[in-house]
C-alpha positions in Angstrom: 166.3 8.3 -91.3 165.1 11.9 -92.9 166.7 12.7 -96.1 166.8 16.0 -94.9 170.6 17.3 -94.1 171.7 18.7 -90.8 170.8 21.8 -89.9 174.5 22.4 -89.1 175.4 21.8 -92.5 172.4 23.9 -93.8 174.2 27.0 -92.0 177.7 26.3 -93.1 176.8 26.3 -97.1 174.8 29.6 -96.1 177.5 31.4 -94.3 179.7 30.2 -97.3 177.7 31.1 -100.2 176.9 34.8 -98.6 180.7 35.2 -98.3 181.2 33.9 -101.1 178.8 36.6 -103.3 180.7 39.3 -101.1 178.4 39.5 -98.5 178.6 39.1 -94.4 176.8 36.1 -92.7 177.3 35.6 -88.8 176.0 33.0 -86.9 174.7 34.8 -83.9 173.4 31.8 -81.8 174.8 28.3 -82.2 171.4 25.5 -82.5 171.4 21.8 -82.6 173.9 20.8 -85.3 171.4 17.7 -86.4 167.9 19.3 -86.4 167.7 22.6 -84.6 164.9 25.4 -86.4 167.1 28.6 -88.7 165.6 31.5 -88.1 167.5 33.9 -90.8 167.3 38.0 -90.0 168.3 39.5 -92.9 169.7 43.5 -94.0 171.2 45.3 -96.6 174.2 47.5 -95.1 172.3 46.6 -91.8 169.1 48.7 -92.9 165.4 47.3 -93.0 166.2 43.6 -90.9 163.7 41.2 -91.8 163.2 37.9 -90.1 162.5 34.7 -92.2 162.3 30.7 -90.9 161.4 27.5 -92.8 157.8 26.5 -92.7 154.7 25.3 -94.5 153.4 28.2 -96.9 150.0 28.5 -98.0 149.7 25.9 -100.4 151.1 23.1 -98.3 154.6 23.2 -99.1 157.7 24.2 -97.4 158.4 27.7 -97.5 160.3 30.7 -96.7 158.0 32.0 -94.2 158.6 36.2 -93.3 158.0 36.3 -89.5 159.1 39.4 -88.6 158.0 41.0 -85.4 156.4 45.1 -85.7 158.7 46.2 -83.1 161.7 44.6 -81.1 163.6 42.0 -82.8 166.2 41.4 -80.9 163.8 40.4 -77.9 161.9 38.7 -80.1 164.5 36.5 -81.2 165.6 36.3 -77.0 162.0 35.3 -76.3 162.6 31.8 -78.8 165.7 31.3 -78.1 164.9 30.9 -75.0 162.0 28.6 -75.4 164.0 26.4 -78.2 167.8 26.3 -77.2 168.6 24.4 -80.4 167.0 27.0 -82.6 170.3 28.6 -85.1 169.9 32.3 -85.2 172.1 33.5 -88.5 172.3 37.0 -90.1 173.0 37.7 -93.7 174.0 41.0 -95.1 174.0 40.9 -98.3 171.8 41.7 -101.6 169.1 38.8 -102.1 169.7 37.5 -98.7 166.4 35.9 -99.1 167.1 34.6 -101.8 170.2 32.9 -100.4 168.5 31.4 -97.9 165.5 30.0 -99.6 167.7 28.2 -102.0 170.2 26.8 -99.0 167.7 26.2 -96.6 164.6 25.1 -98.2 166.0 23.0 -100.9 168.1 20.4 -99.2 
């Protein structure tokens, strides 16, 4: 068994703290409650949307890992959804939102 907790309850306590700080968080495509891949697209007052996921970063350990696309990132996020149905697909709006998710998601 994986001492990791379920990516279901990863997404709640992110949609809770966001609210919580004042911001918005939506979950905009439901994944595998157990294990399913976050991606996380993140705004400010809906302006400069950046995509983030959980990964290994360059020096080996898990990381916030930026993946946003140059152009179209709603087809982008079609296009993986599409290969991965379990894959959650949340957006924050909120200051830090980055920040807010590395410390929900990464540090489980």
């Amino acid at each position: 068994m994986s001492g990791r907790l379920p990516s279901g309850v990863l997404v709640s306590a992110l949609l809770r703290r966001v609210n919580d700080a004042g911001g918005s968080a939506a979950v905009l495509a439901k994944g595998d409650p157990h294990g399913g891949a976050i991606l996380v697209i993140t705004a400010l007052r809906g302006e400069d949307q950046r995509l983030f996921e959980r990964g290994i970063g360059p020096n080996g350990q898990v990381a916030l890992i930026e993946s946003t696309p140059a152009k179209d990132l709603d087809g982008y996020c079609q296009r993986r959804r599409a290969r991965d149905p379990d894959l959650w697909l949340i957006e924050l709006d909120v200051a830090s939102a980055q920040q807010f998710a590395a410390e929900t998601i990464l540090f489980d």
